[in-house]
LUMDOTOR-356411 format. One record per atom (N, C-alpha, C): atom name; x, y, z. Coordinates in steps of 0.2 Angstrom, whole numbers, plus 5000, padded with zeros to 4 digits. Example, Ala and Ser with C-alpha at 12.3 -4.5 7.8 and 13.67 -1.06 7.14 Angstrom:
! LUMDOTOR-356411
> N_5066_4972_5039
> CA_5062_4978_5039
> C_5066_4984_5039
> N_5064_4989_5035
> CA_5068_4995_5036
> C_5064_5000_5039
//
This chain:
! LUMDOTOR-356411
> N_5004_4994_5000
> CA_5000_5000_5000
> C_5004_5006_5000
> N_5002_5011_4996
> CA_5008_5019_4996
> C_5003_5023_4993
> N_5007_5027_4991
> CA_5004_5032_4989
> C_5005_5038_4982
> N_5002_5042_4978
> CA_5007_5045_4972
> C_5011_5050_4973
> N_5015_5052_4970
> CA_5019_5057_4971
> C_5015_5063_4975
> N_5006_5065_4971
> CA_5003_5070_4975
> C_5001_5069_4981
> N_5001_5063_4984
> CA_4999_5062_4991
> C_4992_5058_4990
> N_4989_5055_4984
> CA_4984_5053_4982
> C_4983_5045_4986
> N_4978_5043_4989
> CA_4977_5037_4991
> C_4978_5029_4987
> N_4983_5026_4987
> CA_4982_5020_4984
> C_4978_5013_4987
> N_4974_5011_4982
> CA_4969_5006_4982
> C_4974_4999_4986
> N_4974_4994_4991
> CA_4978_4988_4993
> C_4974_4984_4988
> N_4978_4976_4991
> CA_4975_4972_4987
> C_4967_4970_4992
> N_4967_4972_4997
> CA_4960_4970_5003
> C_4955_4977_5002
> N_4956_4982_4997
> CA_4953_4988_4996
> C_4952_4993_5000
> N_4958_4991_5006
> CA_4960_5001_5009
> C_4963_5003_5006
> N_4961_5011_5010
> CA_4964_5017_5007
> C_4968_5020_5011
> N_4973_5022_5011
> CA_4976_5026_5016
> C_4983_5031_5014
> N_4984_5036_5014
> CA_4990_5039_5012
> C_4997_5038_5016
> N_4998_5035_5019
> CA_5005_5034_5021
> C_5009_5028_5020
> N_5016_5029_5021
> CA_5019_5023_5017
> C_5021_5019_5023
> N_5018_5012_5021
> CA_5021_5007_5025
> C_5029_5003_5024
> N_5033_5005_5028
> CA_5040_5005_5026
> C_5041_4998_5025
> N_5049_4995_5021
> CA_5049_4988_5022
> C_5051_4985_5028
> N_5052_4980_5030
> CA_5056_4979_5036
> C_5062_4979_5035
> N_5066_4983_5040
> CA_5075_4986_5041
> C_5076_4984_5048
> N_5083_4980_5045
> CA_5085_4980_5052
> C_5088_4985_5059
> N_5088_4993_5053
> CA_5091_4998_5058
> C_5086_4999_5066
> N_5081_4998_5070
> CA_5079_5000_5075
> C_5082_4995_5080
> N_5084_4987_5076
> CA_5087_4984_5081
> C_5094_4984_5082
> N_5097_4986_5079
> CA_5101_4989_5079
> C_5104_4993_5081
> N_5100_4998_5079
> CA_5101_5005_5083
> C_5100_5004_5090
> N_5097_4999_5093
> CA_5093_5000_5101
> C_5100_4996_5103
> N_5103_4989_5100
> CA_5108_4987_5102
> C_5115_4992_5104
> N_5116_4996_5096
> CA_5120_5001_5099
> C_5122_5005_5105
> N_5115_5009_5106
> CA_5114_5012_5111
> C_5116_5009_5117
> N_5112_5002_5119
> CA_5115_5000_5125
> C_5122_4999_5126
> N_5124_4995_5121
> CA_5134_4995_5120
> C_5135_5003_5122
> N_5133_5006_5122
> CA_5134_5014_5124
> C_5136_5017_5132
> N_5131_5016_5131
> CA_5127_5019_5138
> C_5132_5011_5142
> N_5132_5004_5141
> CA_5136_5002_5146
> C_5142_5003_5144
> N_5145_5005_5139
> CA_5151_5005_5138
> C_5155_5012_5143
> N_5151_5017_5143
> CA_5150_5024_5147
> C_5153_5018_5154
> N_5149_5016_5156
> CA_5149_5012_5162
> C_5156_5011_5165
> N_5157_5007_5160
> CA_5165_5002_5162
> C_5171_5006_5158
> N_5172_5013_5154
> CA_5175_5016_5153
> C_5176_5023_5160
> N_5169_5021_5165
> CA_5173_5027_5170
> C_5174_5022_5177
> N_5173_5018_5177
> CA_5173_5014_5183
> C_5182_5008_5182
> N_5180_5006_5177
> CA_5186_5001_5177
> C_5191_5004_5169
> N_5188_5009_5167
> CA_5194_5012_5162
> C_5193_5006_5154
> N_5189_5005_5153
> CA_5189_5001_5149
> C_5185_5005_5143
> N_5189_5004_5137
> CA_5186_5008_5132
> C_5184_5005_5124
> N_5184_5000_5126
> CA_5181_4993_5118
> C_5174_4993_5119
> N_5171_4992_5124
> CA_5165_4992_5122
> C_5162_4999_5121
> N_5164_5004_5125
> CA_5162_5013_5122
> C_5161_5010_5114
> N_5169_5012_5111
> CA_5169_5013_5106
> C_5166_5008_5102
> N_5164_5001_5103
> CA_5162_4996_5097
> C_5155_5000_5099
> N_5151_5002_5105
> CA_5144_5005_5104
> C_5143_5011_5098
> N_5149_5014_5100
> CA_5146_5022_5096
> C_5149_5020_5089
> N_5152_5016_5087
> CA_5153_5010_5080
> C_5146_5009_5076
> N_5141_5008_5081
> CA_5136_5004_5080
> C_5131_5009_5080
> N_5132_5012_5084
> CA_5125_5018_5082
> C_5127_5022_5076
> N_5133_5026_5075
> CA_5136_5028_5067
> C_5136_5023_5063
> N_5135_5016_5061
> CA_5131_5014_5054
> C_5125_5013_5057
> N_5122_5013_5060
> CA_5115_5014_5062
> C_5111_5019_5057
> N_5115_5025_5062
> CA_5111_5032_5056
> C_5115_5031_5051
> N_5120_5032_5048
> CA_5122_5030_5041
> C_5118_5026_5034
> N_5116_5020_5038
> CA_5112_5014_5036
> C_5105_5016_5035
> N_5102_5019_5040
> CA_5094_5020_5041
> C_5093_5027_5036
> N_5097_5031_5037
> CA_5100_5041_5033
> C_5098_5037_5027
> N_5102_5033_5023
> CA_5105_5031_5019
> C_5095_5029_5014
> N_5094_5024_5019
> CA_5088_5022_5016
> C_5082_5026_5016
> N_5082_5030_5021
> CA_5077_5036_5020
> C_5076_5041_5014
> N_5083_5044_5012
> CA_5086_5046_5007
> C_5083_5042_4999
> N_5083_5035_5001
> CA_5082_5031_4994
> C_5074_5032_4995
> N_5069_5032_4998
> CA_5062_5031_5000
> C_5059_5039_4996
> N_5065_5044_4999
> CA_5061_5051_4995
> C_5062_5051_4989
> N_5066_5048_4986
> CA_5067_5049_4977
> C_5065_5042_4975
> N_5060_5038_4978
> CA_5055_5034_4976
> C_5048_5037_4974
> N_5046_5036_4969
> CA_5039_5040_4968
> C_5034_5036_4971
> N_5031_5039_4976
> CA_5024_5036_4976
> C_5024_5035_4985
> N_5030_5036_4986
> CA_5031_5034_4994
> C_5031_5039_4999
> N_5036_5045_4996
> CA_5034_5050_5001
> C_5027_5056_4999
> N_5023_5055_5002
> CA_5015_5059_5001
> C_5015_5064_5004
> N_5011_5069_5003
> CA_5012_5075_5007
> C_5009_5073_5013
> N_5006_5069_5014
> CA_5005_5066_5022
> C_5012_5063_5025
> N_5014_5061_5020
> CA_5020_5056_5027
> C_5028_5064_5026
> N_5026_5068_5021
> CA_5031_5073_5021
> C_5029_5078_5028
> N_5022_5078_5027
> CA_5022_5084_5034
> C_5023_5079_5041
> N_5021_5075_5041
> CA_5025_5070_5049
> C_5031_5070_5048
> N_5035_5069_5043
> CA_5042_5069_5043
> C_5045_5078_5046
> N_5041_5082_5044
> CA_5041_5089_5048
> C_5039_5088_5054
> N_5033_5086_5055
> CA_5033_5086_5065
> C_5038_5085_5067
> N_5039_5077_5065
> CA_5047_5074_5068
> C_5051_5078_5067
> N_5053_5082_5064
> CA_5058_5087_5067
> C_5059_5092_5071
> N_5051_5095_5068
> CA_5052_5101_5074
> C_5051_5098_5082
> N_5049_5094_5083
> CA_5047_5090_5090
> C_5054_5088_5091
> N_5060_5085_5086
> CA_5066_5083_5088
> C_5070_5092_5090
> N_5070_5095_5086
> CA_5073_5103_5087
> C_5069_5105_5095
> N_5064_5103_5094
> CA_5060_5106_5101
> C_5065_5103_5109
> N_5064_5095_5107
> CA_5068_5091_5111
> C_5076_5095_5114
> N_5079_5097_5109
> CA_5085_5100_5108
> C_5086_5105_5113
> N_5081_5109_5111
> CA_5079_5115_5114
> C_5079_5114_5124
> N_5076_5111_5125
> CA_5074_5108_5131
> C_5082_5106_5133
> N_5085_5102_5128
> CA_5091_5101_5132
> C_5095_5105_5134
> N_5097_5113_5130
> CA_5099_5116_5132
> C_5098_5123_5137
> N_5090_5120_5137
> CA_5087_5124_5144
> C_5090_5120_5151
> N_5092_5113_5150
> CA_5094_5113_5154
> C_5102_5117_5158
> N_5106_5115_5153
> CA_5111_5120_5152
> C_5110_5129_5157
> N_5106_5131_5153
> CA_5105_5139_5155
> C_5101_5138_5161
> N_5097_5133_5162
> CA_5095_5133_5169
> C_5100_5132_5175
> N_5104_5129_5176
> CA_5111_5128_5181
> C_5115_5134_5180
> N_5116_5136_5174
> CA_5120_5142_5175
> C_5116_5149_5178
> N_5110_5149_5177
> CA_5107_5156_5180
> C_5106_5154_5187
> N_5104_5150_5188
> CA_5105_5145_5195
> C_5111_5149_5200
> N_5118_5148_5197
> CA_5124_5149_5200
> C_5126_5157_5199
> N_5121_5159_5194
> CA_5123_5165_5192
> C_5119_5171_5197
> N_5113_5169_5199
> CA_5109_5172_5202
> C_5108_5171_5211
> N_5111_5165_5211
> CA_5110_5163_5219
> C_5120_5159_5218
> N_5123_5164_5216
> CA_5131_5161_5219
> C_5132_5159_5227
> N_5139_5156_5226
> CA_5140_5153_5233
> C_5143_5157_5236
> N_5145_5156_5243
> CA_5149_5161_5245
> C_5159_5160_5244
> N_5161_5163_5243
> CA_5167_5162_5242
> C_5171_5161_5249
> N_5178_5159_5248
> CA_5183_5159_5254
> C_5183_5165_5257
> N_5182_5172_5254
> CA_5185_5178_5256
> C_5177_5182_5257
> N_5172_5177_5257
> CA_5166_5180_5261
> C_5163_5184_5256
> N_5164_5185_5250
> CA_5160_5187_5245
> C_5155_5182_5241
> N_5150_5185_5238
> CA_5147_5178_5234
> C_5146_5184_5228
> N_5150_5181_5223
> CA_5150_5183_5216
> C_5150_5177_5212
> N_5149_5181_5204
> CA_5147_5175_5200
> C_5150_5179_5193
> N_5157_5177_5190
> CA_5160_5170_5192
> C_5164_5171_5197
> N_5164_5166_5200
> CA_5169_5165_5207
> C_5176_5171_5204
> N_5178_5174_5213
> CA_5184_5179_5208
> C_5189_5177_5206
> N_5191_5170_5208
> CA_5197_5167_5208
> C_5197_5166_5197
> N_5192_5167_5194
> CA_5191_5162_5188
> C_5191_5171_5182
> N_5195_5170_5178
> CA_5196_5171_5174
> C_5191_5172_5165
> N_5187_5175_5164
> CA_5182_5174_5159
> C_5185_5179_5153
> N_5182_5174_5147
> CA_5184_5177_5140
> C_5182_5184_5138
> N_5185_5187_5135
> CA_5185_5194_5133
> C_5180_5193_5128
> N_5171_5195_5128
> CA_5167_5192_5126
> C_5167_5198_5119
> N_5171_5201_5117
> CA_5172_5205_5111
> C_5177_5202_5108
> N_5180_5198_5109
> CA_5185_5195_5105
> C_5183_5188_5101
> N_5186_5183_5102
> CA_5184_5178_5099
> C_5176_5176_5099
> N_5174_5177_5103
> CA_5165_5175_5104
> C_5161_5180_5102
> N_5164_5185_5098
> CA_5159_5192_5094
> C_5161_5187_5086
> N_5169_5185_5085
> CA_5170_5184_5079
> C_5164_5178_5077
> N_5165_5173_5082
> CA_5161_5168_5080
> C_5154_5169_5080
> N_5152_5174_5083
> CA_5143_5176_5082
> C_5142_5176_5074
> N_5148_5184_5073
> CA_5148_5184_5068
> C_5148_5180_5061
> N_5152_5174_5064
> CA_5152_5169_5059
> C_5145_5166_5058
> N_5143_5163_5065
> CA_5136_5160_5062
> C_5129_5164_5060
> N_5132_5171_5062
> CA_5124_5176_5059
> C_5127_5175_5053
> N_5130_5175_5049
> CA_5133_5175_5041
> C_5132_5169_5039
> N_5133_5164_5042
> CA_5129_5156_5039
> C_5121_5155_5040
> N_5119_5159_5041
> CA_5111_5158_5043
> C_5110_5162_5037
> N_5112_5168_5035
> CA_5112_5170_5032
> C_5112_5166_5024
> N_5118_5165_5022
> CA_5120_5160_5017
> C_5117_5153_5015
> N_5114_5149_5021
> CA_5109_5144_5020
> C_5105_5147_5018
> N_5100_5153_5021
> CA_5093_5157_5018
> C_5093_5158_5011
> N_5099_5159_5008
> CA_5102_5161_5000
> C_5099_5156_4998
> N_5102_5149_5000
> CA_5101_5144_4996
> C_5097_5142_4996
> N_5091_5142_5003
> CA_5084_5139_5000
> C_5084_5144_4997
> N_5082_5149_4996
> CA_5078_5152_4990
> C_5081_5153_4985
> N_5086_5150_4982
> CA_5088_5148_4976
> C_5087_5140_4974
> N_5085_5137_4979
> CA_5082_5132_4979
> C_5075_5132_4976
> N_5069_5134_4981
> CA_5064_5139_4978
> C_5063_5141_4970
> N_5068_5143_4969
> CA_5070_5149_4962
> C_5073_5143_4957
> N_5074_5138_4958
> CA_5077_5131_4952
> C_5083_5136_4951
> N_5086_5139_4956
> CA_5091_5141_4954
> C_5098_5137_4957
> N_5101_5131_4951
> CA_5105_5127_4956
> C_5112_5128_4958
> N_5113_5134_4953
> CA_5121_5137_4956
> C_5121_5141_4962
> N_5117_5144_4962
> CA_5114_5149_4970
> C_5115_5144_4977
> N_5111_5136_4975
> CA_5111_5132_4979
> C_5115_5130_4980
> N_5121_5128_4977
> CA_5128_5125_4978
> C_5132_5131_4981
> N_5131_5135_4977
> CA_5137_5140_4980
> C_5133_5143_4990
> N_5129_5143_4989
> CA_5125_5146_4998
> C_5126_5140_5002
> N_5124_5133_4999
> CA_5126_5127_5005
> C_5132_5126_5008
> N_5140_5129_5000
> CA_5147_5127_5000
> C_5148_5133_5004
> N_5146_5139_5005
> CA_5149_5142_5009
> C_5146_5142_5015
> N_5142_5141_5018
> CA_5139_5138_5023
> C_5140_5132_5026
> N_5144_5127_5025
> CA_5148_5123_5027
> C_5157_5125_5031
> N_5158_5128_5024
> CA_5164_5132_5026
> C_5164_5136_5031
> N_5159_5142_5034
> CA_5157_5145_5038
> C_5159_5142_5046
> N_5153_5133_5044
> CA_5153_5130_5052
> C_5160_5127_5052
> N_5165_5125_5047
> CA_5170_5123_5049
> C_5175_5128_5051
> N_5174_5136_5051
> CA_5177_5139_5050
> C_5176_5142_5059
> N_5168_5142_5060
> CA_5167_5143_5069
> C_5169_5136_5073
> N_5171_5130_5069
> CA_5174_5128_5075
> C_5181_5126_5077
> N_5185_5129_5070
> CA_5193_5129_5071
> C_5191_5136_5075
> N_5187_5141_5075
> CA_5189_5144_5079
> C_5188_5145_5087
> N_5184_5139_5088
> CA_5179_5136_5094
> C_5186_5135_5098
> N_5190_5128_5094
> CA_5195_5127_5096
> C_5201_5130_5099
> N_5203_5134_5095
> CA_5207_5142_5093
> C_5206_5145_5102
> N_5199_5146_5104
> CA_5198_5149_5110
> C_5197_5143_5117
> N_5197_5138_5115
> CA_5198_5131_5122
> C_5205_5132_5120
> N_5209_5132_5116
> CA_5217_5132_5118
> C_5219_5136_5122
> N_5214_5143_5122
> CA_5218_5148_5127
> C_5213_5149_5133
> N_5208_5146_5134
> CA_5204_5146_5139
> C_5208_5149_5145
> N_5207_5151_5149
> CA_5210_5156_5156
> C_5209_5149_5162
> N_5205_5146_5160
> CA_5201_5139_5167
> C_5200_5133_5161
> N_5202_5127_5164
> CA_5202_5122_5164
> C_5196_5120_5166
> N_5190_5113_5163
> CA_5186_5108_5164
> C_5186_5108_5171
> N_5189_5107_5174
> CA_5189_5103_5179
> C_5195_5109_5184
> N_5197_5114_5183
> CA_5201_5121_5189
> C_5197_5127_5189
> N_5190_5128_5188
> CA_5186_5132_5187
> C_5181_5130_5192
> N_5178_5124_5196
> CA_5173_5125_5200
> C_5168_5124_5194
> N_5161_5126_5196
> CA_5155_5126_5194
> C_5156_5128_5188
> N_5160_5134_5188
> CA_5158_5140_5182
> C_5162_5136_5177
> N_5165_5134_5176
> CA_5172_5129_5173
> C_5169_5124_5168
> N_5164_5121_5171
> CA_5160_5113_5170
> C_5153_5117_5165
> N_5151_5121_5167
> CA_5145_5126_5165
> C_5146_5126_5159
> N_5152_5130_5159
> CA_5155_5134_5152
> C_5157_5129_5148
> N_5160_5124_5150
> CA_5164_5118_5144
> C_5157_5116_5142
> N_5152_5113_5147
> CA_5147_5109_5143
> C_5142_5111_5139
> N_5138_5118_5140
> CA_5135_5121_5136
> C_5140_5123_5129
> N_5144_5130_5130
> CA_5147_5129_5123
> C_5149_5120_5121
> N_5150_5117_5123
> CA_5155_5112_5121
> C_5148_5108_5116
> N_5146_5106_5120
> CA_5138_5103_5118
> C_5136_5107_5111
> N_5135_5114_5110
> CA_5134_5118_5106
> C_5138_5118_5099
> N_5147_5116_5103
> CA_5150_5114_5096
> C_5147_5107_5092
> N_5149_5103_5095
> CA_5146_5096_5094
> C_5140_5097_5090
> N_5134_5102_5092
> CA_5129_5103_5085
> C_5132_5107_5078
> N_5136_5110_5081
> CA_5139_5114_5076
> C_5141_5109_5069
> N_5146_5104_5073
> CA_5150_5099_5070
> C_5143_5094_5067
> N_5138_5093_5069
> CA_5133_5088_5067
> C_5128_5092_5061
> N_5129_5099_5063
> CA_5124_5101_5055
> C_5128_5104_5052
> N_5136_5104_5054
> CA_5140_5105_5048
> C_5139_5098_5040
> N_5138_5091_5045
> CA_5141_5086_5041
> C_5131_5085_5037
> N_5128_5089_5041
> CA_5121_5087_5040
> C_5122_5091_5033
> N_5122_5098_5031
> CA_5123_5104_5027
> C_5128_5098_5021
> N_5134_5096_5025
> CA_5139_5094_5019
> C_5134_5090_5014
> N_5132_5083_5017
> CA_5128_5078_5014
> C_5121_5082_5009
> N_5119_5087_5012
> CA_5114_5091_5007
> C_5117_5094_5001
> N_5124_5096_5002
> CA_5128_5098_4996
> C_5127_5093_4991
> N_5132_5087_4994
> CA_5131_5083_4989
> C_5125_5079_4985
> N_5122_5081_4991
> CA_5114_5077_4985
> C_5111_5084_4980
> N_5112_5091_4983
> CA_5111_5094_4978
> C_5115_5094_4970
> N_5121_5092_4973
> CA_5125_5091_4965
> C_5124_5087_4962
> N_5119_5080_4967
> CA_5117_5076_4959
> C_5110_5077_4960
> N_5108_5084_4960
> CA_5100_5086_4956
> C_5097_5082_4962
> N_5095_5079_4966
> CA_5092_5075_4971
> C_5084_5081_4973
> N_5090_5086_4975
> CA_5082_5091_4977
> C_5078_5096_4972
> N_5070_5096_4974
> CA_5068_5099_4966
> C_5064_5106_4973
> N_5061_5111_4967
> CA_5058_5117_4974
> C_5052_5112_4977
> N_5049_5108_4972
> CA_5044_5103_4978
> C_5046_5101_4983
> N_5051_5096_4981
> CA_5053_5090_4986
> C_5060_5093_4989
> N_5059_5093_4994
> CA_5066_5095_4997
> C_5066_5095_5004
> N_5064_5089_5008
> CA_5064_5092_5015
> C_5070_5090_5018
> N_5075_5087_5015
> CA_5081_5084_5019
> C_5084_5091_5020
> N_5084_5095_5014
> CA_5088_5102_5016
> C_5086_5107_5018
> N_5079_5106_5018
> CA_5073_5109_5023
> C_5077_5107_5032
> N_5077_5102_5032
> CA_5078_5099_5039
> C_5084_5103_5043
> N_5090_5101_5037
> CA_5097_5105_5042
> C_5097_5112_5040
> N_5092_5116_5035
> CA_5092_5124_5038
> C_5089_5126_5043
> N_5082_5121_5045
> CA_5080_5123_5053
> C_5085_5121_5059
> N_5088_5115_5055
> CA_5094_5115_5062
> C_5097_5119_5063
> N_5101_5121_5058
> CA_5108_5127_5056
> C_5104_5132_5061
> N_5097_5134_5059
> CA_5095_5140_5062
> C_5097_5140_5070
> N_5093_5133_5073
> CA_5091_5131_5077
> C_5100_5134_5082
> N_5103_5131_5077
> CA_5110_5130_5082
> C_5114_5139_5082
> N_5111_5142_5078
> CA_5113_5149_5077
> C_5111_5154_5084
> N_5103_5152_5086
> CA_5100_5155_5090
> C_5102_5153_5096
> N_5104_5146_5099
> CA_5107_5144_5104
> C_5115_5147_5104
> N_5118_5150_5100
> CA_5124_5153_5101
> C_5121_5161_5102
> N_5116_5164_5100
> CA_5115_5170_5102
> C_5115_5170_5109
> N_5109_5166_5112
> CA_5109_5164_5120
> C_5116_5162_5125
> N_5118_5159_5120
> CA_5126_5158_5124
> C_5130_5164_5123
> N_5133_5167_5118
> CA_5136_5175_5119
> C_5133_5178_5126
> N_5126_5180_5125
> CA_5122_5186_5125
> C_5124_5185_5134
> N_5122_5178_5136
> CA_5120_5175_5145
> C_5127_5173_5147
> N_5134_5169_5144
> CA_5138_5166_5147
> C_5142_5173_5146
> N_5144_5172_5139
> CA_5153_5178_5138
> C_5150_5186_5138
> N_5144_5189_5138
> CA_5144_5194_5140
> C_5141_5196_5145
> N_5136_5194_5145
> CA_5132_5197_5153
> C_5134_5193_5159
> N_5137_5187_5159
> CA_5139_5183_5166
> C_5147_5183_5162
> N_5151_5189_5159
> CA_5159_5192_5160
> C_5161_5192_5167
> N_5166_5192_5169
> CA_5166_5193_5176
> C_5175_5198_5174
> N_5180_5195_5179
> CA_5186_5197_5176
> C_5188_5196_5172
> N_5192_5198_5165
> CA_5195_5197_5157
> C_5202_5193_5159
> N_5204_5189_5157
> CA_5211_5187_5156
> C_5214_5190_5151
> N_5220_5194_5152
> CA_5225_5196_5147
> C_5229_5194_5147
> N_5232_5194_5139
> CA_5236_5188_5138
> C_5242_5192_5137
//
């Protein structure tokens, strides 16, 4: 049972109707779930007894996971008659419910920091400041203005290319996705660039220390996940893959891109400048 390309009902052989596609059977869910536990127990026995084969054979296995399942979803959108404008717009929920998701996670993050920033502790010397004064914070006009500026310029340049996309216009496309790629690789050799001169160490910083690595830290890691998301949309753009109808896979990583742009305005705006405390000069 499936569907036409316009989302029209197809007859079965028992004479239902229904517009959605019934997938074949894959074995990526059990797989994937296998993965995962290899994961999460490998976490286990890499902090407890140092042991790092099953970590890594887990996150082995969830990386052809998605590869493998990407891979087949890919082949299901340039099958005619499969994806309907019904299973296209749940393929939309699904995102934005997973972006939503995203979002919540990193409310976690700003929650603990306003937390510590609002109700600090008391220090050795009888003061409660935030950040603690012993701790050194980045010159939020420096590297962390440049990088803003990098991803408001990549938000920007994705925007080019859906509407060059839109407009059947396929050089606009390549050229807006290529440099919008180069852009995220470019914010996180320069992410990097500023953990090498960090002023506090993960673990020589206290609260603030742990705060600051895991939120930005977490933030590059999406940086790094919709850069490779963007890449893969290059290439299927250059083999003609996306048309201005059909197009949600690169629908998908410009709501990410976006997603992870405004999570960096929130990190600027709440860590590097409004919770600055003293500037390390180098």
């Amino acid at each position: 049972m499936s569907s036409d390309t316009h989302g029209a009902t197809v007859p079965t052989g028992s004479g239902l109707k229904q517009p959605y596609h019934l997938v074949d059977p894959s074995p990526w869910p059990i797989v994937g779930a296998l993965g995962g536990f290899l994961t999460v127990f490998g976490i286990v026995l890499a902090s407890h007894f140092g042991n790092y084969i099953v970590l890594v054979a887990g996150l082995g296995v969830v990386l052809m996971t998605m590869f493998g399942w990407w891979r087949d979803v890919v082949k299901e959108s340039r099958t005619p008659g499969l994806h309907s404008k019904v299973v296209q717009l749940g393929l939309r929920y699904g995102m934005l419910l997973f972006i939503s998701s995203e979002v919540m996670f990193f409310v976690g993050f700003f929650w603990s920091y306003f937390n510590f920033l609002l109700f600090p502790e008391t220090q050795g010397n009888g003061q409660t400041v935030w950040p603690p004064s012993n701790v050194f914070t980045f010159d939020p006009f420096h590297l962390p203005l440049l990088n803003t500026m990098i991803l408001l310029l990549s938000g920007t340049t994705v925007t080019w290319a859906h509407h060059a996309l839109l407009e059947g216009d396929r050089k606009g496309l390549l050229r807006g996705l290529g440099i919008t790629v180069i852009l995220g690789m470019l914010f996180t050799c320069c992410q990097a660039l500023e953990y090498s001169h960090a002023p506090f160490k993960f673990n020589g910083g206290g609260v603030y220390s742990s705060v600051f690595f895991l939120a930005t830290g977490f933030h590059g890691f999406h940086v790094i996940v919709g850069t490779i998301f963007l890449a893969v949309c290059w290439f299927r753009a250059k083999d003609n893959q996306f048309t201005p109808e059909r197009h949600f896979g690169f629908e998908a990583a410009a709501w990410y891109w976006h997603f992870v742009d405004v999570v960096w305005l929130f990190l600027f705006a709440c860590i590097y400048w409004y919770g600055a405390g003293q500037i390390a000069v180098e």
